[in-house]
LUMVOLO-90069 format. One line per field, with one value per residue (C-alpha): residue in three letters; chain; x, y, z. Coordinates in steps of 0.05 Angstrom, whole numbers. Each point is the difference from the previous one (the first is absolute). Example, Ala and Ser with C-alpha at 12.3 -4.5 7.8 and 13.67 -1.06 7.14 Angstrom:
// LUMVOLO-90069
r	(ALA, SER) $
c	(A, A) $
x	(246, 27) $
y	(-90, 69) $
z	(156, -13) $
// end
This chain:
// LUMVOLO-90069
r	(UNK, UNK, UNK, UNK, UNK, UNK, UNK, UNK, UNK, UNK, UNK, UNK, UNK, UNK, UNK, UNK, UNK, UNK, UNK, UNK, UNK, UNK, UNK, UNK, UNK, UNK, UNK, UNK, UNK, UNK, UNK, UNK, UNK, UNK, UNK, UNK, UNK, UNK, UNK, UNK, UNK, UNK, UNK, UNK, UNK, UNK, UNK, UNK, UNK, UNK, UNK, UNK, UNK, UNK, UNK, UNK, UNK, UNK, UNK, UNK, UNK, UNK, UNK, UNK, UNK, UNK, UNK, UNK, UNK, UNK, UNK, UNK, UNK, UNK, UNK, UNK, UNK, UNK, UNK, UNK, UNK, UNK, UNK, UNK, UNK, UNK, UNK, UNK, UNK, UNK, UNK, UNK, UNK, UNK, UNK, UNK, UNK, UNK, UNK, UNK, UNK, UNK, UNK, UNK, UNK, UNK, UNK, UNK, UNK, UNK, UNK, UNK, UNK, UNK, UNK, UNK, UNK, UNK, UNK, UNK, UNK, UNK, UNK, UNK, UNK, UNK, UNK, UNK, UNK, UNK, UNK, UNK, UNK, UNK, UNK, UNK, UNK, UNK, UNK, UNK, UNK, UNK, UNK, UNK, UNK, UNK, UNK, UNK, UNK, UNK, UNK, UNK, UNK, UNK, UNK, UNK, UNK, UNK, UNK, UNK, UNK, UNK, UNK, UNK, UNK, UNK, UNK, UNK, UNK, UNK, UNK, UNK, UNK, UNK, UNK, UNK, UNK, UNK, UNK, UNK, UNK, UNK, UNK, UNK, UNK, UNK, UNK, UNK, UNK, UNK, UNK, UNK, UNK, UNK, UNK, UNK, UNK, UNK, UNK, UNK, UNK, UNK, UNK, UNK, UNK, UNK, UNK, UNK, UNK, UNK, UNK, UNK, UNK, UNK, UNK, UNK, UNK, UNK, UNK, UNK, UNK, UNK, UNK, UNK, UNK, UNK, UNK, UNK, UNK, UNK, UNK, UNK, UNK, UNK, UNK, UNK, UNK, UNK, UNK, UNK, UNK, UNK, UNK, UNK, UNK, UNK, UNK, UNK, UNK, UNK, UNK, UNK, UNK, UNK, UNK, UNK, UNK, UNK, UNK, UNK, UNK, UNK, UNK, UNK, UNK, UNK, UNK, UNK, UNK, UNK, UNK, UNK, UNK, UNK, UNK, UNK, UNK, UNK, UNK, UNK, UNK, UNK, UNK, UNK, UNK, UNK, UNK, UNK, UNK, UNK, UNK, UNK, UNK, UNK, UNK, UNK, UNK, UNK, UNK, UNK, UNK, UNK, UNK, UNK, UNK, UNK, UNK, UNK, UNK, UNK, UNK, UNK, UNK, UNK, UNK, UNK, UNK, UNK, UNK, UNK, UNK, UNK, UNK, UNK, UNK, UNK, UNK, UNK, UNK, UNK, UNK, UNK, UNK, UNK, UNK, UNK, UNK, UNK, UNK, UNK, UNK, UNK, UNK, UNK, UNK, UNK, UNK, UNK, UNK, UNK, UNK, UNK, UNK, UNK, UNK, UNK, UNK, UNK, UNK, UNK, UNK, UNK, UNK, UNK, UNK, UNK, UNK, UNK, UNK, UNK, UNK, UNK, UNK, UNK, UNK, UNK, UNK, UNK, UNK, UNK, UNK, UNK, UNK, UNK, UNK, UNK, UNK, UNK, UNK, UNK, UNK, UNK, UNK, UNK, UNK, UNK, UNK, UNK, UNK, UNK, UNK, UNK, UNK, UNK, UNK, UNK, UNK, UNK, UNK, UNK, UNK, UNK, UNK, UNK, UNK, UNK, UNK, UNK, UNK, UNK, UNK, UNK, UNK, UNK, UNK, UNK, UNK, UNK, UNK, UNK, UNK, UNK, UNK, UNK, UNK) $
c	(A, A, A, A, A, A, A, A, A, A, A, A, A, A, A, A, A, A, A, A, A, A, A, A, A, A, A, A, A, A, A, A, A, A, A, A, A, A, A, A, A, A, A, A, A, A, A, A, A, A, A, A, A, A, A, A, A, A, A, A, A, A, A, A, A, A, A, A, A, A, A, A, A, A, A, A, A, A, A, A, A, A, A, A, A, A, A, A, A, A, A, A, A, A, A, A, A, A, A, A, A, A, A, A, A, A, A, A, A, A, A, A, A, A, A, A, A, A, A, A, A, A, A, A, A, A, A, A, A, A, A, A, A, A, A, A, A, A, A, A, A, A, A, A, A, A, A, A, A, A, A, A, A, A, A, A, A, A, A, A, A, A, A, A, A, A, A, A, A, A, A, A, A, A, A, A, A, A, A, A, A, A, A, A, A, A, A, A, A, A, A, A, A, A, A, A, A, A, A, A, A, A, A, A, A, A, A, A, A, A, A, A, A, A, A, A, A, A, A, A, A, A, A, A, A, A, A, A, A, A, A, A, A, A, A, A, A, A, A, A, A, A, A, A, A, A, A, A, A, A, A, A, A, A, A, A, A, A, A, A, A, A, A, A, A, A, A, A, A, A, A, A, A, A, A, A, A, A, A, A, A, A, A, A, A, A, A, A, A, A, A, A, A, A, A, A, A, A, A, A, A, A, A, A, A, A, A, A, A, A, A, A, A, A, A, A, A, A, A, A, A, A, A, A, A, A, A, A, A, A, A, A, A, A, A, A, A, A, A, A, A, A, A, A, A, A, A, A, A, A, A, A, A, A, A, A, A, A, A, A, A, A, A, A, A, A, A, A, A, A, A, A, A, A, A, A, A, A, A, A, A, A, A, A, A, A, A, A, A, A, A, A, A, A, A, A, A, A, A, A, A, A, A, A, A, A, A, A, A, A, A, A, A, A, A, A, A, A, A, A, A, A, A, A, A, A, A, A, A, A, A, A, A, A, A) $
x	(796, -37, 3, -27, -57, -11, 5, -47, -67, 18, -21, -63, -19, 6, -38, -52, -12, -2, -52, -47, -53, -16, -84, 5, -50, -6, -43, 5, -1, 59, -8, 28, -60, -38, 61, 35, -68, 4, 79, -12, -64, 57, 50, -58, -22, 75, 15, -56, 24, 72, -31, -39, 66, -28, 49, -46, 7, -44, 34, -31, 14, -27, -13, -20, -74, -52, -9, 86, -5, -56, 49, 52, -42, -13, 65, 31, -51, 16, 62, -10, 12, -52, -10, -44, -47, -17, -43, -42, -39, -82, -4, 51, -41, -26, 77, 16, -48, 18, 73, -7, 53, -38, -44, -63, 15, -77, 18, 83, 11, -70, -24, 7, -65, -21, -64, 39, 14, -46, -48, 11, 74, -2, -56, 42, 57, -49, -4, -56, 0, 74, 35, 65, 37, 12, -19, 49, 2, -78, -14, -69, -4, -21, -10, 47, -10, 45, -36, 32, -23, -74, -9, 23, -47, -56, -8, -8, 60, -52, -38, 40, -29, -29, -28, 31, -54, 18, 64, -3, -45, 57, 48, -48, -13, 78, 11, -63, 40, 66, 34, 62, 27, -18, -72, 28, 50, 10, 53, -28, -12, -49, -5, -40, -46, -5, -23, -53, -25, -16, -22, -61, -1, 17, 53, 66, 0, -49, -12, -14, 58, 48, -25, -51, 44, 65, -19, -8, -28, 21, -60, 25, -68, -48, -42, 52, 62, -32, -15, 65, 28, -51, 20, 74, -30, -38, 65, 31, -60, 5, 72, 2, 54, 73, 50, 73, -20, 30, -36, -1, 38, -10, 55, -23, -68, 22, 49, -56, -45, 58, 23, -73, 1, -76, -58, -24, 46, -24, 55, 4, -7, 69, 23, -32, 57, 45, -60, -14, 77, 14, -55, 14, 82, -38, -48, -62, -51, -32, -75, -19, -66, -32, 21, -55, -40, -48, -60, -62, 29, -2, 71, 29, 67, 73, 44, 63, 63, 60, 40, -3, 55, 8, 29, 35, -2, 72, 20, 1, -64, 41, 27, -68, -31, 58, -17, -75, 18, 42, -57, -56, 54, 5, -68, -23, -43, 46, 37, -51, -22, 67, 5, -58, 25, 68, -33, -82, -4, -55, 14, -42, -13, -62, 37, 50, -45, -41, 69, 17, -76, 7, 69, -34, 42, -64, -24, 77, 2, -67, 26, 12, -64, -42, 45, -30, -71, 6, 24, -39, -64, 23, -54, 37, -16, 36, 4, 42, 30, 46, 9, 38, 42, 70, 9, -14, 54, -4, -67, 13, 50, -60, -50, 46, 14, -72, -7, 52, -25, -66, 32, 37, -59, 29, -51, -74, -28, -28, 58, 53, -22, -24, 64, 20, -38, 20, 70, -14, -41, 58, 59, -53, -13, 78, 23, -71, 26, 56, -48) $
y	(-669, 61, 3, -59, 5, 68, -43, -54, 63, 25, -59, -7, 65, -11, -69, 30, 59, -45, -51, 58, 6, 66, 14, 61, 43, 47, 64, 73, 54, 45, 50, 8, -10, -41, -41, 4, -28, -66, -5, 11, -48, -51, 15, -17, -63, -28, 19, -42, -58, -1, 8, -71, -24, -6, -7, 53, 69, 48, 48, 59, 17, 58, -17, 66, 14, -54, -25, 5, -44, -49, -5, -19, -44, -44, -4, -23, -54, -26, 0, -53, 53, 45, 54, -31, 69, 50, 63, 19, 43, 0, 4, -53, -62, -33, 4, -28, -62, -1, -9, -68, 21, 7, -41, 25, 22, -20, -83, 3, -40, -10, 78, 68, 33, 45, 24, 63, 33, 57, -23, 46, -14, -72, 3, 30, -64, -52, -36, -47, -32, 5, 54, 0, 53, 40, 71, 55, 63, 14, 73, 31, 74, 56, 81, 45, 77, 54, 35, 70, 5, -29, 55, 52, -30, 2, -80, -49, -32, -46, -28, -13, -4, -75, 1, 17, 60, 21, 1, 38, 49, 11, 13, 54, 37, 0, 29, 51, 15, 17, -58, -11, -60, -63, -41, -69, -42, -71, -48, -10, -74, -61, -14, 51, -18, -70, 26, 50, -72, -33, 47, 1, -74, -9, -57, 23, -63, -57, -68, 29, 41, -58, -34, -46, -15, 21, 70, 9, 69, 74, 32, 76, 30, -29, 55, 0, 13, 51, 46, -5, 29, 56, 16, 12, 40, 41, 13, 21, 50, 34, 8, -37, -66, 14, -58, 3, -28, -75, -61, -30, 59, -4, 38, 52, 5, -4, 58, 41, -10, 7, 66, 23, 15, -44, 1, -65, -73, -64, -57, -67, -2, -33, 71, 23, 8, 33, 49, 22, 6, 38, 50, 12, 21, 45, 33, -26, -49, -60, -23, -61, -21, -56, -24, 42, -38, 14, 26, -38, -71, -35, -6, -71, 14, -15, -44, -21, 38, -26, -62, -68, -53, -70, -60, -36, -75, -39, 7, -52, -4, 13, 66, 22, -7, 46, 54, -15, 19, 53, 43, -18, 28, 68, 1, -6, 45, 37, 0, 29, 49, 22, 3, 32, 68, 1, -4, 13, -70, -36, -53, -51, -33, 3, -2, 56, 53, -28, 16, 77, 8, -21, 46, 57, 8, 23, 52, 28, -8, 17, 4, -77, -15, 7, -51, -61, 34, -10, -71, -22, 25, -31, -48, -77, -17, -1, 64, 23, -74, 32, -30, -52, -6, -22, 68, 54, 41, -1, 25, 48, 25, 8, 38, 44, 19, 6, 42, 51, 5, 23, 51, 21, 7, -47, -53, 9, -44, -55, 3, -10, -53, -40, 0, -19, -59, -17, 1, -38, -46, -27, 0, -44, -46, -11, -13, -53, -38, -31, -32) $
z	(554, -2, -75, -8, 49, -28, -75, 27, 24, -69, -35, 42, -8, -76, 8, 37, -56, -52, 24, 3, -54, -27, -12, -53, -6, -56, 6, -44, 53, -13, 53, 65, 49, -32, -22, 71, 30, -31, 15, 74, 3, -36, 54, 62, -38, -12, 65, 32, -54, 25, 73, -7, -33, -72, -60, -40, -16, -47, -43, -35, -61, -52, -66, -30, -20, 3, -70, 7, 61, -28, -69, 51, 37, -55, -38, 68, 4, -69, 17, 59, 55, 22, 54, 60, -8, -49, 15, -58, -21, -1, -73, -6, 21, -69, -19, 72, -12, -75, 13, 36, 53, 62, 48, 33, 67, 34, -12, 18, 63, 30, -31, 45, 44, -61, 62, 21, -67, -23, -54, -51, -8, 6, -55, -51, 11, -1, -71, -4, 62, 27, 29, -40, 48, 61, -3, 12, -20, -16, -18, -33, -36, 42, -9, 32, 18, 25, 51, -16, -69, 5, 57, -50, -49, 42, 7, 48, 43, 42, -64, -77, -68, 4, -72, -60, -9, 72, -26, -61, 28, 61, -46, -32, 68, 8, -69, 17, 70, -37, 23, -61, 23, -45, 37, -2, -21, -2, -29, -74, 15, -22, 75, 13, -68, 32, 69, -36, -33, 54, 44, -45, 14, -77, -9, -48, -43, -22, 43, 70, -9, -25, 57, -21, -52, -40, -20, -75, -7, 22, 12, -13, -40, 60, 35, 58, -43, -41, 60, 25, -66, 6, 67, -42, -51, 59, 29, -56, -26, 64, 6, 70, -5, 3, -15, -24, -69, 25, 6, 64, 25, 77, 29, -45, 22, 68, -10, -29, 64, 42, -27, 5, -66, 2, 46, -6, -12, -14, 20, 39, 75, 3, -15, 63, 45, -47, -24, 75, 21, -67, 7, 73, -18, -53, 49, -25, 38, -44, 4, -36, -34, -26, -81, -38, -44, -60, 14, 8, 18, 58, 35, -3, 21, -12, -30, 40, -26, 16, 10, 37, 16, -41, 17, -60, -11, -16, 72, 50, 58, 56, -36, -24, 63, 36, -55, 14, 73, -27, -35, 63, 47, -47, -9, 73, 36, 34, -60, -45, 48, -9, -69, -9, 45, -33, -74, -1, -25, 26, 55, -33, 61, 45, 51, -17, -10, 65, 35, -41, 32, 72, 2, -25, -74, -39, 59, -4, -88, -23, -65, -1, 23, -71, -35, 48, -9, -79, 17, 48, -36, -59, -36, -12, -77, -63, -13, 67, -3, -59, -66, -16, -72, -21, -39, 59, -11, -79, 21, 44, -65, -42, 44, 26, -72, -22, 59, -6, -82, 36, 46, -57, -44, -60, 8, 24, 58, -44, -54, 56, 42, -68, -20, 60, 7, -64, 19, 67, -24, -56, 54, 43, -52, -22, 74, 4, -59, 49, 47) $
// end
């Protein structure tokens, strides 16, 4: 007898587990916290779905990187089954419309309150007139300084370089003051190159910056793009940029600055957290500074780094609208406000930073404080809306290239970002051809 009643909650159990539907959601964080954030904000929501008896569950799943993830994405959908979400990557949203795969999130069962996000960020994901996905992970560029070694070097803590000439001519007081270690370092990336752009409210390709229509033109020998390879070949005249001699090399950089082997470091506010904590087991405290800009242009602001969360089409309503609930859930204010003191990311939620304010966060982290100045004084247009193309990271290939041939001094300024263009300008017009 009690076999068989034992035999009998067996098979109910099993029942029970396989009537439940699975929402997947893909994203491309590998490490722990960041990684262990989104698995315990899963955990609360399924356990709020099983506690209102519903037959759905959301699993996480990583991918690896973002253009891995998107490749992913949509081979599962041709295949008839794909994820329910997808994080991806800023850069990543031409391809993300391209592909065909997923649904804008602003008109999906009756459209979501869009009031409460911050402006900036929900600028750069809206495409013409639809809002194709919920922000995430939103980061911006800003300077970093270790406190011991701009007192040796006689220079501010309170106030960094906010120019590229107040730059250069800090790393020349430090070199006058005996300091040895390297000025500044920063991840040899087109990132930065695209932030420079638009800070001078210059857009980075043709068409209102692929916005008023499919971008057709790299604009890499404009006005804007030729001082930020200038600002290279300053750097490298003087002797003040250390890199590891990688592209894209962001440990590296971060290792550099960590080590305080530099004075300066130029890297994403996501890397805010880790930057503070790292200095701190290394005995050194970390100011933070506006991104310096060229000289003699008006500050426009920044371009949302990052990555935002997709919903796909080929699933069913009532599964797309659990995912829907999903993200809003992960990307709530209390949520965000979260997020953002874990990582440095920003909140990107009125409301969340409203909350970090009332508790007192910025009063007790200072050094978080300048990354929502830079936002919130950041000029809506174009230009800090971020370009939009289907070959971004082709792109990003290219300039990163014609930049380290400038810091290298194999190319001048004009030869290397001509070429560049060139070069940009034919991989745009091959992928163009297939729409």
């Amino acid at each position: 007898m009690f076999r068989r009643a034992l035999a009998l909650i067996l098979t109910a159990l099993l029942a029970t587990a396989s009537a439940q539907t699975t929402i997947e959601f893909w994203y491309a964080f590998t490490d722990a916290p960041r990684q262990g954030w989104i698995e315990d904000r899963i955990a609360a929501f399924n356990e709020q779905l099983a506690a209102d008896g519903s037959s759905y569950r959301v699993e996480g799943s990583y991918k690896g990187s973002y253009r891995e993830t998107l490749e992913a994405a949509v081979l599962a959908a041709r295949q008839g089954n794909p994820p329910h979400l997808v994080q991806l990557f800023e850069v990543g949203s031409q391809l993300a419309v391209d592909s065909g795969i997923f649904r804008a999130i602003d008109g999906f069962g009756g459209g979501i309150d869009l009031s409460d996000y911050i402006e900036p960020v929900l600028n750069y994901y809206t495409i013409g007139d639809r809002v194709y996905s919920i922000p995430f992970n939103s980061s911006s560029p800003i300077i970093y300084g270790n406190e011991t070694l701009l007192e040796r070097a006689g220079l501010s803590t309170e106030r960094l370089p906010e120019t590229f000439g107040e730059l250069l001519e800090a790393c020349a007081t430090a070199e006058a003051a005996g300091v040895t270690e390297s000025c500044i370092t920063f991840p040899l990336h087109t990132w930065f190159f695209e932030q420079w752009v638009a800070q001078q409210g210059e857009p980075l390709v043709n068409n209102g910056n692929g916005r008023d229509g499919r971008a057709t033109e790299v604009l890499l020998t404009s006005d804007a793009a030729l001082r930020v390879g200038q600002f290279m070949k300053d750097l490298a005249d003087g002797g003040f940029y250390s890199y590891t001699g990688r592209l894209e090399d962001w440990g590296g950089s971060e290792a550099i600055f960590g080590n305080q082997q530099s004075i300066y470091f130029i890297t994403s506010t996501a890397d805010a957290g880790n930057i503070i904590r790292g200095a701190a087991e290394n005995g050194f405290d970390v100011a933070t500074g506006l991104l310096p800009i060229p000289d003699g242009v008006t500050r426009n602001g920044v371009v949302i780094g990052g990555a935002s969360v997709w919903l796909t089409e080929g699933n069913p309503d009532v599964e797309a609208e659990v995912a829907r609930d999903f993200v809003l859930y992960m990307t709530d204010t209390d949520n965000m406000a979260d997020w953002h003191k874990l990582t440095g990311y920003y909140p990107v939620r009125v409301s969340a930073v409203e909350q970090l304010e009332t508790e007192g966060w910025f009063d007790e982290n200072p050094e978080f404080t300048i990354a929502f100045t830079q936002l919130t004084e950041t000029l809506t247009n174009q230009a800090t809306g971020g370009a939009l193309l289907g070959t971004f990271l082709d792109t990003r290939t290219i300039v990163g290239e014609a930049l380290q041939k400038i810091y290298q001094g194999t190319a001048t300024v004009d030869e290397a970002m001509a070429e560049a263009k060139r070069q940009a300008d034919a991989v745009l017009a091959e992928y163009n051809a297939n729409f």
